[in-house]
TIDRENTI-325699 format. One record per residue (C-alpha): residue in three letters; x, y, z; chain. Coordinates in Angstrom, 1 decimal. Each point is the difference from the previous one (the first is absolute). Example, Ala and Ser with C-alpha at 12.3 -4.5 7.8 and 13.67 -1.06 7.14 Angstrom:
<nodes>
NODE   code     east    north       up   unit
NODE    ALA     12.3     -4.5      7.8      A
NODE    SER      1.4      3.4     -0.7      A
</nodes>
This chain:
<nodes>
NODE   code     east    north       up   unit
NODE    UNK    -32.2     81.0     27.2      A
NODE    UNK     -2.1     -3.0      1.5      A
NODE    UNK     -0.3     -1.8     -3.1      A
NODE    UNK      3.7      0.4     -1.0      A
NODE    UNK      1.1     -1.5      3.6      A
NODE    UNK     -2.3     -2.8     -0.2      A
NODE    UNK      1.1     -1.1     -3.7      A
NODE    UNK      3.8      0.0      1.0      A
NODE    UNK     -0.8     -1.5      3.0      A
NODE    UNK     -1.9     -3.1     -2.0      A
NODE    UNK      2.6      0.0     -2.9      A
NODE    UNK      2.8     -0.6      3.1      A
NODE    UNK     -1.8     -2.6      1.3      A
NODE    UNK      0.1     -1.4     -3.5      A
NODE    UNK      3.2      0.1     -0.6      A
NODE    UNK      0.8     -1.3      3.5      A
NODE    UNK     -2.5     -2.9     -0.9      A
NODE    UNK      2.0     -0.3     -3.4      A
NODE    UNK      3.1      0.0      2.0      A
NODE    UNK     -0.4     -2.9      2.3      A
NODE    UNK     -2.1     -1.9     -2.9      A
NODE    UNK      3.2     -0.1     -2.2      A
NODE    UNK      2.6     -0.7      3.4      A
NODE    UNK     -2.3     -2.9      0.8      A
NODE    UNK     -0.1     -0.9     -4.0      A
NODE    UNK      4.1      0.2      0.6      A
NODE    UNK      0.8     -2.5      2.4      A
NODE    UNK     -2.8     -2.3     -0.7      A
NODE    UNK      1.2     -0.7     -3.8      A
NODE    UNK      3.4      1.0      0.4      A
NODE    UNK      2.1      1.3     -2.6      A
NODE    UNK      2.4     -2.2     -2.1      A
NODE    UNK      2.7      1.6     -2.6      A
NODE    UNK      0.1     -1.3     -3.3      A
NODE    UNK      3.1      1.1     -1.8      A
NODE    UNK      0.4      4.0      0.7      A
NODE    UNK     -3.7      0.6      0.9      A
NODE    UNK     -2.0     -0.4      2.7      A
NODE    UNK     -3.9     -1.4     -0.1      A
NODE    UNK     -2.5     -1.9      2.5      A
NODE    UNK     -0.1     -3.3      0.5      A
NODE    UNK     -3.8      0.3     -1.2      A
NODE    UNK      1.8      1.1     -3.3      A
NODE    UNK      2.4     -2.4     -0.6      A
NODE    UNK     -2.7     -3.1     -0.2      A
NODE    UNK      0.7     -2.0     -3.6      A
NODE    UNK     -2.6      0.8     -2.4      A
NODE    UNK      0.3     -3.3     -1.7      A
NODE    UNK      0.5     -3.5      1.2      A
NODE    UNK      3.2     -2.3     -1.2      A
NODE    UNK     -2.8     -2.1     -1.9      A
NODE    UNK     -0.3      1.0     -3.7      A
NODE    UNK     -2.9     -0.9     -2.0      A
NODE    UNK      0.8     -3.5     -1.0      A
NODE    UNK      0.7     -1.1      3.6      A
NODE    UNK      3.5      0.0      0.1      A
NODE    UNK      1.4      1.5      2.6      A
NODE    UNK      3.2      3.0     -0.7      A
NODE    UNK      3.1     -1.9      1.9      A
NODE    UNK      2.0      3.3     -1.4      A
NODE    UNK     -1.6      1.7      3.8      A
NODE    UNK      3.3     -2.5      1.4      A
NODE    UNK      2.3      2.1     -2.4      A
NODE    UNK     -1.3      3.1      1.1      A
NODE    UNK     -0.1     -0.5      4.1      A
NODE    UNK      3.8     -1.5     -0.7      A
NODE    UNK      0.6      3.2     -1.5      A
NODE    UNK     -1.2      2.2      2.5      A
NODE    UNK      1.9     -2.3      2.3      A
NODE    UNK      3.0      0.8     -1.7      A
NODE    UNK      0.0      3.4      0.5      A
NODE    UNK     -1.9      1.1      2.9      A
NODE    UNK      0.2     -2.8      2.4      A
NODE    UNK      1.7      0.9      3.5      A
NODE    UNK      2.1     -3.1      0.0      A
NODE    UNK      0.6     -0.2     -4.0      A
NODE    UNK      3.3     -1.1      0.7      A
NODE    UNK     -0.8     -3.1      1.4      A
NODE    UNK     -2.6     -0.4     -2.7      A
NODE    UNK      0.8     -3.6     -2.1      A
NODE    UNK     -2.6     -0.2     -3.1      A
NODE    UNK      1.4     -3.6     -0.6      A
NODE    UNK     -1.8     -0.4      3.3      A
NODE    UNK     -2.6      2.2     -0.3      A
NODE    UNK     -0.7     -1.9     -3.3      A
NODE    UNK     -0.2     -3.9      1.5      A
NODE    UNK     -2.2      1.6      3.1      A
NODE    UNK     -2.4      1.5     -2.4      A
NODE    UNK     -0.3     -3.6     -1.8      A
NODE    UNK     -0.1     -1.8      3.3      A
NODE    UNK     -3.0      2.6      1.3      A
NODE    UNK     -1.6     -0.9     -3.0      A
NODE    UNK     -0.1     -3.6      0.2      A
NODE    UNK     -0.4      0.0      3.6      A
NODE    UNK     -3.3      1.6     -0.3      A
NODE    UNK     -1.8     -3.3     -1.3      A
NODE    UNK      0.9     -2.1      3.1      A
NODE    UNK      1.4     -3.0     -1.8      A
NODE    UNK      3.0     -1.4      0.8      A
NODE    UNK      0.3     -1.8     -3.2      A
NODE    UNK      0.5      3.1     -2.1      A
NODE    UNK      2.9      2.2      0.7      A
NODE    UNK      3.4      1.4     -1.3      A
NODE    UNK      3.4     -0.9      0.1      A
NODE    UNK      3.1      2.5     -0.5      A
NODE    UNK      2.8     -0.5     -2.1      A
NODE    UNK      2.8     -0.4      2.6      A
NODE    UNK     -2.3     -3.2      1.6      A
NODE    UNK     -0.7     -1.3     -3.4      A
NODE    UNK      3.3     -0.6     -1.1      A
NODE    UNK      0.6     -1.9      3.9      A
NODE    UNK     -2.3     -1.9      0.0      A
NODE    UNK      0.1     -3.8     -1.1      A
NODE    UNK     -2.2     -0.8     -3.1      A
NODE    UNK     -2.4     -3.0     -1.0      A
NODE    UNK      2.6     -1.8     -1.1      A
NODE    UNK      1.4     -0.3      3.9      A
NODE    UNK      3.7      1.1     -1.4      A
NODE    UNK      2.1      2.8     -1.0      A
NODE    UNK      3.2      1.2     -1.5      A
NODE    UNK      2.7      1.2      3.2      A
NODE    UNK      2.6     -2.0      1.9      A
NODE    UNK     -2.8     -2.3      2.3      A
NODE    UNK      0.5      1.4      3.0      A
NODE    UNK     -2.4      1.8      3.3      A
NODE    UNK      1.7      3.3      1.1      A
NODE    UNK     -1.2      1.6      3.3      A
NODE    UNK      1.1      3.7      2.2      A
NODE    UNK      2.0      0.3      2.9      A
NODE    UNK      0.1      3.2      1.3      A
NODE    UNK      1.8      1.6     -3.0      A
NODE    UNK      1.1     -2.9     -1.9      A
NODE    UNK     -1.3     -2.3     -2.6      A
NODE    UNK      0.9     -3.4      1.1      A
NODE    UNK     -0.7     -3.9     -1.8      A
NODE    UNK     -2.3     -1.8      2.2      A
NODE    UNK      0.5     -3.2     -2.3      A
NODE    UNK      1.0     -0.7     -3.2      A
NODE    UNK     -2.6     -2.5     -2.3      A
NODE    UNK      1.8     -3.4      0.1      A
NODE    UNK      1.4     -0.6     -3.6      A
NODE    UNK     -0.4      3.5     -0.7      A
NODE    UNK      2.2      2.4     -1.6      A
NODE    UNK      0.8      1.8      3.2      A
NODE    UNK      1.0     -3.5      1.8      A
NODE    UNK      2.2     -0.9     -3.2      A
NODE    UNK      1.8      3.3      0.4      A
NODE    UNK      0.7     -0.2      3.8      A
NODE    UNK     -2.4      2.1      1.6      A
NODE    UNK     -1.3     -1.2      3.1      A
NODE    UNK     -2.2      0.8      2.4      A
NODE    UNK      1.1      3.0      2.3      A
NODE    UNK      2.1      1.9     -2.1      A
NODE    UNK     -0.8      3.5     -0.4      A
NODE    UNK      0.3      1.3     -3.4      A
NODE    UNK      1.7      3.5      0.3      A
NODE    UNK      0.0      0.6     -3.7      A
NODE    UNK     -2.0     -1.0     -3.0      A
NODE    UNK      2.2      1.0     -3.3      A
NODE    UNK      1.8      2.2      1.9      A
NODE    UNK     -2.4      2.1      1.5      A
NODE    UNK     -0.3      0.2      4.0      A
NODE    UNK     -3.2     -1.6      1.6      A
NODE    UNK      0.0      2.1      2.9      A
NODE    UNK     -3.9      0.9      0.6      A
NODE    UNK     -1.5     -1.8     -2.7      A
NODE    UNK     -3.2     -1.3      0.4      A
NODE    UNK     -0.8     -3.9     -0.7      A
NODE    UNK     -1.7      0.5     -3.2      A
NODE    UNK      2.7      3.0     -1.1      A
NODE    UNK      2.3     -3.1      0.4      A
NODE    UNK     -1.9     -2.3     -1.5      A
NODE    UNK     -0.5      1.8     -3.3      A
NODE    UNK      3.7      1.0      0.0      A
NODE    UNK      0.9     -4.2      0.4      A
NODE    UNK     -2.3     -1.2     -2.7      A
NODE    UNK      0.2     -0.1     -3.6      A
NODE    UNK      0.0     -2.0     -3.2      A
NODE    UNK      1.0     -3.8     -0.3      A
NODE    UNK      3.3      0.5     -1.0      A
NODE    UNK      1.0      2.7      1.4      A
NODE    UNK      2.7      0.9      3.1      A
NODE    UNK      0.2      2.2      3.0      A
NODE    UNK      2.5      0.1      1.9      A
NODE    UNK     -0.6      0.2      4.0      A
NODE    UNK      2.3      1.3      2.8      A
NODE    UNK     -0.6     -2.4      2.7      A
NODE    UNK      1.3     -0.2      3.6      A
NODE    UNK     -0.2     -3.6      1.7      A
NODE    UNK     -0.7     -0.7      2.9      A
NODE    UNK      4.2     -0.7      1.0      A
NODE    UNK      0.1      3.8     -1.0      A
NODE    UNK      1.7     -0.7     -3.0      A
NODE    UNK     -1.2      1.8     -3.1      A
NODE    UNK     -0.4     -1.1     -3.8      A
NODE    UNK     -1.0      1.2     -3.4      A
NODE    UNK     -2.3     -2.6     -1.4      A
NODE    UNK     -0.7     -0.1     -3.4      A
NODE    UNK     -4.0     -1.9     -0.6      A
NODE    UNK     -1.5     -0.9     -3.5      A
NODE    UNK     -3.1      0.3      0.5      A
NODE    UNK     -2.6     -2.6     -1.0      A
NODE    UNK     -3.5     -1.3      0.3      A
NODE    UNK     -1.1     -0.4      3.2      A
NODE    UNK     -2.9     -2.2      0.8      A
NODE    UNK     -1.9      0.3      3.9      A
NODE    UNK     -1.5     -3.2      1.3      A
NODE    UNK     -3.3      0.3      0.8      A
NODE    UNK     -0.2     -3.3      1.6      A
NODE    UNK      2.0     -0.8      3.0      A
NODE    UNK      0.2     -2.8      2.3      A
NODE    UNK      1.7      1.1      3.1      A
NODE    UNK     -2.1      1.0      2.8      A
NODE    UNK      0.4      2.9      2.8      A
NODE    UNK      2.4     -1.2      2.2      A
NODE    UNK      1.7     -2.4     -2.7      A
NODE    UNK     -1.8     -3.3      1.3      A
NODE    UNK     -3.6     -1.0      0.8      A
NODE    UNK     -0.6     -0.9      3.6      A
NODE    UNK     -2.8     -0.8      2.3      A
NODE    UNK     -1.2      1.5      3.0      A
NODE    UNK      2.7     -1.4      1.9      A
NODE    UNK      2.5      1.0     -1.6      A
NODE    UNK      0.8     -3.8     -2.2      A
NODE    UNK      0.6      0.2     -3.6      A
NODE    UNK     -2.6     -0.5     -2.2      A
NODE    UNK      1.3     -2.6     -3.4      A
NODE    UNK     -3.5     -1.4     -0.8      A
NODE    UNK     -1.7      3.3     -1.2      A
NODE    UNK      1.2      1.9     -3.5      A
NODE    UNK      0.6      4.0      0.1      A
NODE    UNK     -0.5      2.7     -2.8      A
NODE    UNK     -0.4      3.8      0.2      A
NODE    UNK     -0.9      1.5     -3.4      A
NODE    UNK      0.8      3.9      0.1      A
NODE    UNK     -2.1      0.8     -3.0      A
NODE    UNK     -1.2     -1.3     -3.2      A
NODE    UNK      2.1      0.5     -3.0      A
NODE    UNK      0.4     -1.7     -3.1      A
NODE    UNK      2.6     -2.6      1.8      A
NODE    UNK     -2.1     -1.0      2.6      A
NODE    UNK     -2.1     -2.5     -1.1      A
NODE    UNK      3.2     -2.2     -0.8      A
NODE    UNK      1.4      0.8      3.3      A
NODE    UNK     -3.3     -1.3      1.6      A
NODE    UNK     -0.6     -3.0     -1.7      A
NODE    UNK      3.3     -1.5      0.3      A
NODE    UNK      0.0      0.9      3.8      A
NODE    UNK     -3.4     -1.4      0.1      A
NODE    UNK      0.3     -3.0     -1.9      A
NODE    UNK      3.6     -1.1      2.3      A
NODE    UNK     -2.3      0.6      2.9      A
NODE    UNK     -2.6     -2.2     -1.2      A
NODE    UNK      2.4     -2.5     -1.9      A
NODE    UNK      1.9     -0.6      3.6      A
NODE    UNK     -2.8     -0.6      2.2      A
NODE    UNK      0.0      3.1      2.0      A
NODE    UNK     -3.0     -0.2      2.3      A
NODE    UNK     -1.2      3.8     -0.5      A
NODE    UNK      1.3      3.4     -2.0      A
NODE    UNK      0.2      3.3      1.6      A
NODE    UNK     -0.3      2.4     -2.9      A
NODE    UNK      1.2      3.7      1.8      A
NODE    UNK     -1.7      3.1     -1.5      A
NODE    UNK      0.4      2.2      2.2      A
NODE    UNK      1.0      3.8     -1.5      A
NODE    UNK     -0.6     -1.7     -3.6      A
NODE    UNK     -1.6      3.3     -1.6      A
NODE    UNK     -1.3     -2.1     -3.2      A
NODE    UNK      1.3      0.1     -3.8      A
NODE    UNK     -0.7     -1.2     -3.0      A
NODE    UNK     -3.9     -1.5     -0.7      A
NODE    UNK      1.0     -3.1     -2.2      A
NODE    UNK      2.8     -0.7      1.8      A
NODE    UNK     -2.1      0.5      3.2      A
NODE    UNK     -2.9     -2.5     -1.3      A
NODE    UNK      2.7     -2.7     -1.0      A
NODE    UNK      1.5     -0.3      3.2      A
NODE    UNK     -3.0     -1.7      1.7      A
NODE    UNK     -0.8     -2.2     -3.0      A
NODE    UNK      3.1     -2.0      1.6      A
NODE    UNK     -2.4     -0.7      3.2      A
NODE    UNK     -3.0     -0.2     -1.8      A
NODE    UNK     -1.8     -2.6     -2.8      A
NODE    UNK     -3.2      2.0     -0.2      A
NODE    UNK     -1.8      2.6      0.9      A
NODE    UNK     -0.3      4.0     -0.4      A
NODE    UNK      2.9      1.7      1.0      A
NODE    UNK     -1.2      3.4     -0.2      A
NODE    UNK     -2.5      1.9     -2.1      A
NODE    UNK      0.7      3.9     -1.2      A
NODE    UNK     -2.7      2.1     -1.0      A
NODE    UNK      0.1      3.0     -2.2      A
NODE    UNK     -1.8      3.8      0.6      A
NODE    UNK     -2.5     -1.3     -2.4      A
NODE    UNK     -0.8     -3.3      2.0      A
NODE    UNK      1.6     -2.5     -2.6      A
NODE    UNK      1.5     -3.1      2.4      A
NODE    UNK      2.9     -1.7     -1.6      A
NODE    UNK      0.5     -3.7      2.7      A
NODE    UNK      3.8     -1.2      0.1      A
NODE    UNK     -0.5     -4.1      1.1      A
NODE    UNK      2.6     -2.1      1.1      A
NODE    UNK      1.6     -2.6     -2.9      A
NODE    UNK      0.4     -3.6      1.3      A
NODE    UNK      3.4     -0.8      0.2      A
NODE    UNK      1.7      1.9      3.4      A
NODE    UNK      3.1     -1.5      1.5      A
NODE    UNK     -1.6      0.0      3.2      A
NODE    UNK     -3.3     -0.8      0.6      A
NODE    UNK      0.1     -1.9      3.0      A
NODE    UNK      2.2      0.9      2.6      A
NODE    UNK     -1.5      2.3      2.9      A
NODE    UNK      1.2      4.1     -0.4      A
NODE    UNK     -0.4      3.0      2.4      A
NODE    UNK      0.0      3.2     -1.0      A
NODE    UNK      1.9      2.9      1.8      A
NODE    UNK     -1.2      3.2     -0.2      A
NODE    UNK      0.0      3.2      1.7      A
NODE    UNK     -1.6      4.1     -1.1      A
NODE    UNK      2.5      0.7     -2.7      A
NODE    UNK     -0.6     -3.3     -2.0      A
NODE    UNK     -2.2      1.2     -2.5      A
NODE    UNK     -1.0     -0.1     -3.9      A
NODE    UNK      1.6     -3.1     -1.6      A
NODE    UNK      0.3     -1.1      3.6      A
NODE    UNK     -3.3      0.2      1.0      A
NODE    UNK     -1.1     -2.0     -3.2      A
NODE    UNK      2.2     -3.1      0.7      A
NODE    UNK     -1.5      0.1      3.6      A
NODE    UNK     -3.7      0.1     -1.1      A
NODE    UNK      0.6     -2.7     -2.9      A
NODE    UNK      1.6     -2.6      2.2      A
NODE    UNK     -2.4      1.3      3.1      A
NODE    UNK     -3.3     -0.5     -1.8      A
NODE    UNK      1.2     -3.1     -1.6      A
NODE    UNK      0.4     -1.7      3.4      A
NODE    UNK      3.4     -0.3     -1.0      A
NODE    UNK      1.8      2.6      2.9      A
NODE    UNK     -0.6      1.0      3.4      A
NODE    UNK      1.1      3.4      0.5      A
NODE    UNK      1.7      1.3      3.0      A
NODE    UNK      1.6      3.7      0.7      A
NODE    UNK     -2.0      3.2     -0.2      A
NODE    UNK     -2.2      1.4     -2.2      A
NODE    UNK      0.8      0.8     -3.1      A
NODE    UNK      0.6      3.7     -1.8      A
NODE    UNK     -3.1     -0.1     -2.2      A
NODE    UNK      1.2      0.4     -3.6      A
NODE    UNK     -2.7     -1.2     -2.7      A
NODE    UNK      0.5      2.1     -3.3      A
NODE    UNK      1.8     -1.0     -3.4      A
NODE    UNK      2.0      2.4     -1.4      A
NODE    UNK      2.0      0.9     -2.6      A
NODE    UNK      3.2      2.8     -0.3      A
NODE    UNK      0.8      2.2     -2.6      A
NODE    UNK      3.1      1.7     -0.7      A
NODE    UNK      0.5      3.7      0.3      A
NODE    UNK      2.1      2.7     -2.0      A
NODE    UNK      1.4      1.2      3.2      A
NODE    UNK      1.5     -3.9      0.2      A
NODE    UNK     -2.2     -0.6      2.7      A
NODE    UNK     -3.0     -2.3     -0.1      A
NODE    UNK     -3.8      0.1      0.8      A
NODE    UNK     -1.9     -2.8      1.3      A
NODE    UNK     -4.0     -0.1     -0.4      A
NODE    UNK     -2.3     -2.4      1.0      A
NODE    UNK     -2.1     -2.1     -2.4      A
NODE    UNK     -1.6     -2.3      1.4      A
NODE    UNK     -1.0     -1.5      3.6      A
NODE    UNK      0.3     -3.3      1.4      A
NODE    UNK     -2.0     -2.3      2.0      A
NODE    UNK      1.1     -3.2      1.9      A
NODE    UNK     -1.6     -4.1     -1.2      A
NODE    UNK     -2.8      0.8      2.3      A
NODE    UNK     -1.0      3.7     -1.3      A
NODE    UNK      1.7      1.8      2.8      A
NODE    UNK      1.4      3.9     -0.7      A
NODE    UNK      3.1      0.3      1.4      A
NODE    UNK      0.5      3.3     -0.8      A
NODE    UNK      0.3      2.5      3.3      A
NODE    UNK     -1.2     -3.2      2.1      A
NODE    UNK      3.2     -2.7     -0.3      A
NODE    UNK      0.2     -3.5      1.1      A
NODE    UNK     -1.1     -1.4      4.1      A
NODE    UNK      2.2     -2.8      0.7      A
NODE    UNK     -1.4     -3.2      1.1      A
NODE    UNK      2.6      0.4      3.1      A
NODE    UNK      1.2      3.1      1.1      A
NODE    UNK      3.6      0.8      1.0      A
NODE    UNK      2.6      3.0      0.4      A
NODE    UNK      3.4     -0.6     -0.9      A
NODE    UNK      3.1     -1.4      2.6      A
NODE    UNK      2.9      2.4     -0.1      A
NODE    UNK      1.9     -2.0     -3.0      A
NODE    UNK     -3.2      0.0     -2.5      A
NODE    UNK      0.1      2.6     -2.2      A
NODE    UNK     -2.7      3.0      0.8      A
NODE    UNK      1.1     -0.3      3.6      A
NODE    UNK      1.2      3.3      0.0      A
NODE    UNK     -2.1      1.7     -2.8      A
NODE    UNK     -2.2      2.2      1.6      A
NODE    UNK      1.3      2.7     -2.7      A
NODE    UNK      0.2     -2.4     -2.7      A
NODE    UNK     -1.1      1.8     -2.9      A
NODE    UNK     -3.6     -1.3     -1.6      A
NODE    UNK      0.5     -2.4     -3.2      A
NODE    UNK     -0.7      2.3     -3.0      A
NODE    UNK      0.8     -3.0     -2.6      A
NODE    UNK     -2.7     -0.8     -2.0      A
NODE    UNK     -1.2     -3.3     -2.0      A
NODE    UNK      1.5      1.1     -3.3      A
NODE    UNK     -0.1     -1.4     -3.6      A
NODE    UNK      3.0     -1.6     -2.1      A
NODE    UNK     -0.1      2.1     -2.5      A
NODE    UNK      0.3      3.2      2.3      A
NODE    UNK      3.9      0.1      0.4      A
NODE    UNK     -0.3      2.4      2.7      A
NODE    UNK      1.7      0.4      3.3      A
NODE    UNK     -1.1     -1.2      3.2      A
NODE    UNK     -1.8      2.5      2.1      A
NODE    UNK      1.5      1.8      2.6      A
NODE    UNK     -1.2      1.0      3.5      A
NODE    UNK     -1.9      3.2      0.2      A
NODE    UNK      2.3      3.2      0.6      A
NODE    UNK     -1.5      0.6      3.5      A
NODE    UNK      1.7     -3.9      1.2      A
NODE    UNK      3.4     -0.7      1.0      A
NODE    UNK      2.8     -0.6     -3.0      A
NODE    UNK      0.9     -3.7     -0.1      A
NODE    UNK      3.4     -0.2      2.3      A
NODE    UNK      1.8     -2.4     -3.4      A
NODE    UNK      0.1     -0.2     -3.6      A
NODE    UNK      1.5     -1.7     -2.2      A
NODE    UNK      2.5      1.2     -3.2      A
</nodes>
């Protein structure tokens, strides 16, 4: 009858409307599977937030997406939670866009040099070639040069076991060890003879202070060597380094040199006293630097009368990876009309901060406090101009740094006995160490 054809005919056009309704549903939410069932996309939205009702936020979401890593993930065989673990740290940290507060793994922790600017291991800087771990120089007086290791010799074994494809810092670790203990290293010299050599290992300590420039002698633009002007390079600010820069100072001073080059470039910073005493040796007043705190509180470090040299004329190298520590010594002597300053400009690293030791043996550094120059400047994120600007000649350091990593050491306190930072994971590994 009429009526019946006309009500099928509406109730197919429904169900074909239906029809297309849920296909266009389909492929517009998708459909995920969650363990043996299948649901829409629009289902599987959380119901709750990580947040609980006291702010805190639920970190036990990482153990849960590590588990489902684990057992569903394509590629779970190239999974490394170890890794997985540092990124999810780093992620977090990197979110607040301060380069003053990040973390450090174990395996760089226990490389790096501490505060103290010395260590326990034979005193020696290893380096690759091709497959093989090879001395680039042993420490003069150290350990390694009392033993007969020299530079060149590629050590095949370390107790035993075969360096082939080792990393640096696998080698590293493997080298070092307790004052008092021994290793024993399978060298080959550079005749091609071989040798077990037996090291007691001992404390180590690294200059901070040198006084030999790039190229091994000071010269002027026409090539003439330069005797009438004093050199230093300080490499970073460590407990030593005061003493290492007032005795070079004061011999400068004390022996009528007629200026001081003072060479910071790639000097990523160190320790904050030890950072403010070093140009109290330049200076017999004045503010040094000021720090302020998240609440606004200014503590002023001044300059103590008293500096071995007061008089005589320095410049200041400096180039983009001098930063921190660096950056302070450049603005103390700078604003105090005691320095010209002559390179590039500078990194732009203005925070205090302090590192705390983790469980994982790693360490995490936070920032405390910032830091502005004798005149009020910030130099965070905005670094140093030089007075006269200048790219590096093929024998200064930086000359071929293009991928130099950026300095991640930060001003640091005495009492923090942490590491010193390394580069982020992103930048190239340092080509040496040393064990």
């Amino acid at each position: 009858m009429p009526n019946s054809r006309i009500y099928r005919a509406a109730i197919w056009g429904v169900g074909v409307a239906l029809a297309a309704l849920l296909l266009a549903l389909v492929y517009t939410l998708g459909y995920v599977t969650h363990g043996n069932q299948s649901t829409s996309a629009a289902a599987n939205q959380p119901s709750t937030t990580p947040e609980t009702s006291n702010g805190q936020v639920d970190f036990s979401t990482l153990d849960q997406i590590l588990g489902i890593m684990q057992q569903q993930y394509f590629g779970r065989a190239n999974l490394d939670p170890k890794s997985l673990y540092e990124a999810a740290i780093r992620g977090m940290l990197d979110s607040l866009k301060d380069t003053g507060t990040f973390y450090v793994d174990p395996t760089s922790n226990q490389l790096s040099v501490g505060p103290s600017g010395s260590f326990d291991g034979i005193g020696a800087t290893v380096s690759k070639n091709g497959n093989n771990i090879v001395i680039v120089a042993p420490f003069a007086g150290s350990p390694a040069a009392q033993a007969g290791i020299k530079g060149g010799d590629i050590i095949d074994k370390v107790d035993g076991v075969s360096t082939q494809g080792w990393a640096v810092d696998q080698a590293v670790l493997k080298i070092r060890g307790p004052k008092g203990s021994t290793v024993t290293l399978t060298v080959k010299h550079t005749d091609g003879t071989s040798q077990d050599i037996t090291v007691t290992r001992d404390a180590v300590h690294v200059d901070t202070v040198t006084t030999t420039p790039p190229g091994g002698t000071l010269k002027d633009a026409s090539g003439n060597a330069v005797t009438n002007l004093a050199y230093m390079n300080i490499a970073q600010f460590s407990e030593s380094t005061p003493a290492e820069v007032k005795k070079v100072a004061g011999d400068a001073e004390s022996s009528g040199k007629k200026g001081l080059i003072i060479d910071m470039r790639i000097n990523p910073g160190g320790l904050l006293q030890q950072t403010v005493d070093t140009p109290d040796e330049f200076l017999d007043s004045g503010v040094i630097l000021s720090e302020v705190d998240r609440d606004g509180n200014q503590n002023v470090y001044r300059a103590q009368p008293g500096g071995v040299a007061l008089r005589i004329p320095i410049v200041l190298l400096v180039d983009e990876f001098s930063a921190s520590g660096a950056e302070v010594l450049t603005a103390a002597l700078h604003d105090n009309g005691r320095a010209v300053v002559v390179g590039k400009k500078t990194f732009g690293k203005g925070t205090v901060n302090v590192s705390h030791p983790l469980k994982d043996g790693g360490a995490l550094y936070v920032t405390i406090r910032r830091w502005l120059t004798p005149k009020g400047a910030q130099i965070d994120e905005v670094g140093i101009t030089p007075d006269i600007a200048v790219t590096p000649g093929p024998l200064d350091p930086g000359s071929n740094q293009n991928n130099a990593p950026p300095p991640r050491r930060a001003i640091g306190h005495p009492e923090t006995p942490s590491a010193i930072p390394p580069p982020a994971a992103s930048t190239p590994v340092p080509a040496t160490a040393t064990p």
